[in-house]
PyMOL CGO cylinders between C-alpha atoms (Angstrom):
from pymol import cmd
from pymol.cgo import CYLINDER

trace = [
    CYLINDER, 48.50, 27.91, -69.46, 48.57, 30.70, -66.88, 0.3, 1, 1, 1, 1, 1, 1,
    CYLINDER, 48.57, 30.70, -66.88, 46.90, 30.42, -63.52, 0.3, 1, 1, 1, 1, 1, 1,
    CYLINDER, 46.90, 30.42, -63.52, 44.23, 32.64, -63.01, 0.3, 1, 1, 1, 1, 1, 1,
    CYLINDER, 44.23, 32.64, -63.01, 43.67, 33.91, -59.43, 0.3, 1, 1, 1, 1, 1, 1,
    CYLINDER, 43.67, 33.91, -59.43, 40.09, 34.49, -57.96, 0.3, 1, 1, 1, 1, 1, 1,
    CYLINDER, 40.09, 34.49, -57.96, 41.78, 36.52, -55.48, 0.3, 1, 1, 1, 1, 1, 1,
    CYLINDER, 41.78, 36.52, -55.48, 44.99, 38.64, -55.19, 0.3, 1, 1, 1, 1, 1, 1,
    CYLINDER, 44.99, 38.64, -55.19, 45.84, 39.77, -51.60, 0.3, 1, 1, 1, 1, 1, 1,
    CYLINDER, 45.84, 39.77, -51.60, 49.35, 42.22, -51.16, 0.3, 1, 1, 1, 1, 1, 1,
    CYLINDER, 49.35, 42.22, -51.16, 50.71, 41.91, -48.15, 0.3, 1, 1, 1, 1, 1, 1,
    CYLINDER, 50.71, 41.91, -48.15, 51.29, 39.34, -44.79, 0.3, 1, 1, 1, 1, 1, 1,
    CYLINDER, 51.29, 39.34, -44.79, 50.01, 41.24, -42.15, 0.3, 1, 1, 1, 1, 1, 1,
    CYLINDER, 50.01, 41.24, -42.15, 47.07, 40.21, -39.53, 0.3, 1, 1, 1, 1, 1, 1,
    CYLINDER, 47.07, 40.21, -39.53, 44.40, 41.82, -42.05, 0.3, 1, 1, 1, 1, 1, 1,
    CYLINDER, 44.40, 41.82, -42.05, 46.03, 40.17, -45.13, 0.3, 1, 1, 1, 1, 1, 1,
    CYLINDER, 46.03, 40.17, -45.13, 45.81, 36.74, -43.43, 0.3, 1, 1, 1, 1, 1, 1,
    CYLINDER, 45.81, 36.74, -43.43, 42.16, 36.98, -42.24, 0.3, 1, 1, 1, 1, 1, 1,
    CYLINDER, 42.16, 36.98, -42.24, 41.22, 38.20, -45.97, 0.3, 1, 1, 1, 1, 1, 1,
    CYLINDER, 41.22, 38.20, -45.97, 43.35, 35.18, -46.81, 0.3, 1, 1, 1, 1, 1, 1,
    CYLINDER, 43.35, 35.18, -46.81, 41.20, 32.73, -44.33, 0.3, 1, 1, 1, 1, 1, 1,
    CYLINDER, 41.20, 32.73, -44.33, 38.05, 34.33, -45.26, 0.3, 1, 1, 1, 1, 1, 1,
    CYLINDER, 38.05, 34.33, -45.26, 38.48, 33.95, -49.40, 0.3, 1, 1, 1, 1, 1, 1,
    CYLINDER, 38.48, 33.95, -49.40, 39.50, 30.13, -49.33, 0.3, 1, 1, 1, 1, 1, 1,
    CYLINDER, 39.50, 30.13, -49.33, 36.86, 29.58, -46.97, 0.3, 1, 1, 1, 1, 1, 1,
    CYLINDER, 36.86, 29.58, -46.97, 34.56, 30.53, -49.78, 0.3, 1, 1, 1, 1, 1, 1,
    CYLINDER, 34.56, 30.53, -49.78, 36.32, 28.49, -52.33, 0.3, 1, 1, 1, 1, 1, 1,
    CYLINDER, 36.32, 28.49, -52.33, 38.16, 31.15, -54.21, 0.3, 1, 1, 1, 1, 1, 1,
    CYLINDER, 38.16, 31.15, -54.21, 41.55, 30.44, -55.12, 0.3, 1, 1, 1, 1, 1, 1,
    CYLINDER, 41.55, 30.44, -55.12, 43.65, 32.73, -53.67, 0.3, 1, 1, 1, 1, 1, 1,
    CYLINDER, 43.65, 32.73, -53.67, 47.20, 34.45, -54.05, 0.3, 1, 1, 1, 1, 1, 1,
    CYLINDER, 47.20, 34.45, -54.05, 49.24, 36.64, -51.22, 0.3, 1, 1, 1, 1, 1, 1,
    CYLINDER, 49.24, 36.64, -51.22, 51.80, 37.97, -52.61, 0.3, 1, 1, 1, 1, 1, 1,
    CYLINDER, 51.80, 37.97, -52.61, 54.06, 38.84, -49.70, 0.3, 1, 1, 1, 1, 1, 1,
    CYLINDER, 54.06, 38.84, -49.70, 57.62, 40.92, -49.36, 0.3, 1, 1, 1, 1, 1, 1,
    CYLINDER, 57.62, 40.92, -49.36, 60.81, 39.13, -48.10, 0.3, 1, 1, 1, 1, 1, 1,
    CYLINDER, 60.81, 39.13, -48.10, 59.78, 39.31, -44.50, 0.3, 1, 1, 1, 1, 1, 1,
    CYLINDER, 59.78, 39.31, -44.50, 56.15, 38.24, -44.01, 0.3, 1, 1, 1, 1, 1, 1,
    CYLINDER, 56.15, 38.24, -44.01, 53.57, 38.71, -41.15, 0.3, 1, 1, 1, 1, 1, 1,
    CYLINDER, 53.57, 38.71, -41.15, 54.07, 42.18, -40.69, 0.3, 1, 1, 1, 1, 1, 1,
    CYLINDER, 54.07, 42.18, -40.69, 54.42, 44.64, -37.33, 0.3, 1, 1, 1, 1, 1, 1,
    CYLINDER, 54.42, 44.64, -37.33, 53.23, 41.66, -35.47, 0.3, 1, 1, 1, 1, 1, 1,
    CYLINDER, 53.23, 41.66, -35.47, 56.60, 39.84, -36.25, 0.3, 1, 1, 1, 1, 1, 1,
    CYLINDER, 56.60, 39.84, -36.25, 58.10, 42.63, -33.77, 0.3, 1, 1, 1, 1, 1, 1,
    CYLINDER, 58.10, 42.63, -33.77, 55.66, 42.88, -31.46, 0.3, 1, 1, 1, 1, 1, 1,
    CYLINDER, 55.66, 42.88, -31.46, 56.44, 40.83, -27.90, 0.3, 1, 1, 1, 1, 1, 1,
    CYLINDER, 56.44, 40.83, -27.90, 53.05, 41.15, -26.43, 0.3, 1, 1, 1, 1, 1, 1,
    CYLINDER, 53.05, 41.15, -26.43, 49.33, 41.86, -28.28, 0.3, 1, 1, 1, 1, 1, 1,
    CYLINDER, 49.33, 41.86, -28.28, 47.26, 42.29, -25.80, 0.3, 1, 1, 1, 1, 1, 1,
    CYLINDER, 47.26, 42.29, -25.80, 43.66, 43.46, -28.11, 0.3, 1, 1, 1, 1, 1, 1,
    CYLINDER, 43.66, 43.46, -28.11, 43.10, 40.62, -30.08, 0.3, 1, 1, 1, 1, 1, 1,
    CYLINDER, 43.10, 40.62, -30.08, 39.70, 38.52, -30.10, 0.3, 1, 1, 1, 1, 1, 1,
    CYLINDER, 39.70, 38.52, -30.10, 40.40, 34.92, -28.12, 0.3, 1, 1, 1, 1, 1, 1,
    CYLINDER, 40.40, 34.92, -28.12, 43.72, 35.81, -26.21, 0.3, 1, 1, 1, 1, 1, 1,
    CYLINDER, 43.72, 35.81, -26.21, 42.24, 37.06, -22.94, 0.3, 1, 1, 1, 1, 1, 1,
    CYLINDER, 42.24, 37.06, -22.94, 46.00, 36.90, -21.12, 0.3, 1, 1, 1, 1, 1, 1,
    CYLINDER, 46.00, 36.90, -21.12, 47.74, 38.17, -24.74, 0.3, 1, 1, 1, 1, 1, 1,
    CYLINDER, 47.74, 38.17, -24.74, 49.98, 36.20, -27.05, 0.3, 1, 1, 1, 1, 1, 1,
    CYLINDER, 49.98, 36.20, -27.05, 53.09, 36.95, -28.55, 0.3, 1, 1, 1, 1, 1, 1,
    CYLINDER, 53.09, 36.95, -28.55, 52.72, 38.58, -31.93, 0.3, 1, 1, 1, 1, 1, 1,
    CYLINDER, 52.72, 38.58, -31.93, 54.81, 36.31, -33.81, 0.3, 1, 1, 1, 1, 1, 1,
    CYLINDER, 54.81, 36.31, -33.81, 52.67, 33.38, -32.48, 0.3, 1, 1, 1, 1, 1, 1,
    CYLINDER, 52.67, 33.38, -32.48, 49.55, 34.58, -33.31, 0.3, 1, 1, 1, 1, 1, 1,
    CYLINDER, 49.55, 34.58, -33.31, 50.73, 35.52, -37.01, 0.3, 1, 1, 1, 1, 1, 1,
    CYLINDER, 50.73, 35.52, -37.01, 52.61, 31.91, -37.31, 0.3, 1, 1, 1, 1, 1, 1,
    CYLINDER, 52.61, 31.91, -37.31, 49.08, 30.31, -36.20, 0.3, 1, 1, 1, 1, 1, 1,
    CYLINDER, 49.08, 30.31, -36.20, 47.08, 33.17, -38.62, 0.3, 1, 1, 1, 1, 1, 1,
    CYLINDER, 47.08, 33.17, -38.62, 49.71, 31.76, -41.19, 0.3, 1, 1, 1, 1, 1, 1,
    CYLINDER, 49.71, 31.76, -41.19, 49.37, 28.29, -41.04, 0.3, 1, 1, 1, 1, 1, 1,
    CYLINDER, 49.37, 28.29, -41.04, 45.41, 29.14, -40.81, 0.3, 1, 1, 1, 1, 1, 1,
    CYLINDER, 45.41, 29.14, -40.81, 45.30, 30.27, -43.97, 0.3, 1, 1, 1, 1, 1, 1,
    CYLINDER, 45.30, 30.27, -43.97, 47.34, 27.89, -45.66, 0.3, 1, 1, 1, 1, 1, 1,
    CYLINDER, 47.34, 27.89, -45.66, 44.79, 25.08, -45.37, 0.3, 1, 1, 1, 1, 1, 1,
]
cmd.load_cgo(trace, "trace")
């Protein structure tokens, strides 16, 4: 039988990963369907220095290895 997804997110960016968070939150199964390098611009980026809870910054492939691993509970 085929599994049939509540939810079906396309990409592994910041945005796709907070969609990601908020959908299994609310108990909808869920599906990102990511490209052979995930997480996006972040994964270049040394420094983000505008994002919510990081007053001092965080390194972007930090913040999308803890948005990952977020969203995977």
């Amino acid at each position: 039988m085929e599994k049939v997804w509540d939810v079906v997110i396309i990409g592994s960016g910041p945005a796709s990963f907070t969609c990601a968070i908020y959908t299994t939150r609310g108990a909808a199964s869920t599906l990102i369907l990511a490209g052979e390098n995930w997480g996006g611009q972040l994964m270049l980026t040394t420094k983000v220095d505008n994002f919510p809870g990081f007053p001092d910054g965080i390194e972007g492939p930090l913040l999308m290895a803890n948005m990952r691993k977020q969203a995977e509970r």
